[in-house]
C-alpha positions as CSV (number, residue, x, y, z in Angstrom):
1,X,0.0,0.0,0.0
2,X,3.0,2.6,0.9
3,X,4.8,1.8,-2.4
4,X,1.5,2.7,-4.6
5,X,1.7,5.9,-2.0
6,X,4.8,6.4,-3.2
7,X,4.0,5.8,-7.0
8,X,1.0,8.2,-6.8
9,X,3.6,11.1,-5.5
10,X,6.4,10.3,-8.5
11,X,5.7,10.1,-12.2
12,X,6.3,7.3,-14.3
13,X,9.4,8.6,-16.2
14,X,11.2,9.7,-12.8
15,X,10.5,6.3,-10.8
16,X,11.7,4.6,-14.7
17,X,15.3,6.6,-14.2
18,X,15.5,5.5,-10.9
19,X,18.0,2.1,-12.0
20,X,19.7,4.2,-14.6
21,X,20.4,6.9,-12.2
22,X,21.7,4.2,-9.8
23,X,23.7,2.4,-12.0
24,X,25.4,6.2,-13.3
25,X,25.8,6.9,-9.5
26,X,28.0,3.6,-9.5
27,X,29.5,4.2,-12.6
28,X,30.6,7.5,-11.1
29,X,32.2,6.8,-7.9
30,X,34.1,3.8,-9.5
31,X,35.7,6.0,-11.7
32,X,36.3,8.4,-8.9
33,X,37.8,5.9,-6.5
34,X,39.9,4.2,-9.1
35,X,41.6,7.7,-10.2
36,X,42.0,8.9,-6.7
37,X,43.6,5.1,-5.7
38,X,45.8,6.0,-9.2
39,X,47.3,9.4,-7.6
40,X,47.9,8.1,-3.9
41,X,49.7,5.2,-5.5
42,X,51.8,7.7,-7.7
43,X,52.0,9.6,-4.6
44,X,53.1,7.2,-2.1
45,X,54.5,4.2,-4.2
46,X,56.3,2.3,-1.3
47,X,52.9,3.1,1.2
48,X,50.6,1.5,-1.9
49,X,52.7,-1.9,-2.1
50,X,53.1,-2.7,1.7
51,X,48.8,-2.0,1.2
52,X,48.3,-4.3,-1.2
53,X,50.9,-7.0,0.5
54,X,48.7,-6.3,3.6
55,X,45.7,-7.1,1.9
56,X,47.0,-9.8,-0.4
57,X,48.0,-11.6,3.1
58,X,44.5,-10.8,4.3
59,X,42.6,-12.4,1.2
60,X,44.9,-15.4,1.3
61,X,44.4,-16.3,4.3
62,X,40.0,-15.6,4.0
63,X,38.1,-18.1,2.8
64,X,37.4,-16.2,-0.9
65,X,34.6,-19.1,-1.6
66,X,32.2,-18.2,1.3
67,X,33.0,-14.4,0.9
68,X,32.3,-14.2,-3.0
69,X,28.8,-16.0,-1.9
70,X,28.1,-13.6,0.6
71,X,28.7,-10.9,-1.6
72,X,26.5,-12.3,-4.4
73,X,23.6,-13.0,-1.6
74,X,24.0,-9.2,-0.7
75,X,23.6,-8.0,-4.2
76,X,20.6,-10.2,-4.5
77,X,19.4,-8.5,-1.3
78,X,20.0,-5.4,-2.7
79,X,18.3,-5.5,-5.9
80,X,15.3,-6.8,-4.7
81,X,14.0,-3.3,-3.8
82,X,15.3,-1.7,-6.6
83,X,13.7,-4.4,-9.2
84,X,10.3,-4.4,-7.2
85,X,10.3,0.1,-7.8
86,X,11.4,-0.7,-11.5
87,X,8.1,-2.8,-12.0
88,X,5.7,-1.1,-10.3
89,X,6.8,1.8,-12.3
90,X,6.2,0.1,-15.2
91,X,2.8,-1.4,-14.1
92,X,2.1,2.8,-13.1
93,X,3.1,4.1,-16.3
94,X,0.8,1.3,-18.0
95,X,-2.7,1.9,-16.5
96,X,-1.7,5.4,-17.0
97,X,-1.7,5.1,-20.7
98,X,-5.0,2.9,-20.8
99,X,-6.8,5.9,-18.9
């Protein structure tokens, strides 16, 4: 009942960009993180590799099997919501253009 709440407040074409806006948002901040990671590496060079020998111990020694599932159960999780918005904007948009 909240969601069609929701719907009735937002029009079809905004609640539609929703994933698109989300998936630019990602896009985004990946970009952003992997050119700041770029200068602190050419800033710090000798910092960056005892990092990444840190964190190379760390992942060898974690068990990479259970943590990849985990991470795919909380993507599932995650786009749950995201897919359920995406539909009911399209069912929105729909009766609207049968009225």
């Amino acid at each position: 009942m909240r969601i069609i709440n929701v719907m009735d407040q937002l029009s079809p074409e905004i609640a539609a960009e929703f994933p698109e806006r989300g998936v630019q948002w990602v896009k985004d901040r990946v970009e952003t993180m992997v050119n700041e990671t770029g200068e602190y590496v050419r800033e710090k060079p000798t910092q960056s590799l005892l990092y990444a020998f840190a964190a190379g111990y760390v992942l060898n020694r974690l068990p990479l099997g259970r943590v990849l599932a985990g991470f795919i159960r909380l993507l599932i999780v995650a786009l749950r919501p995201a897919i359920l918005i995406y539909g009911a904007a399209r069912l929105y948009k729909a009766a609207q253009e049968r009225e």
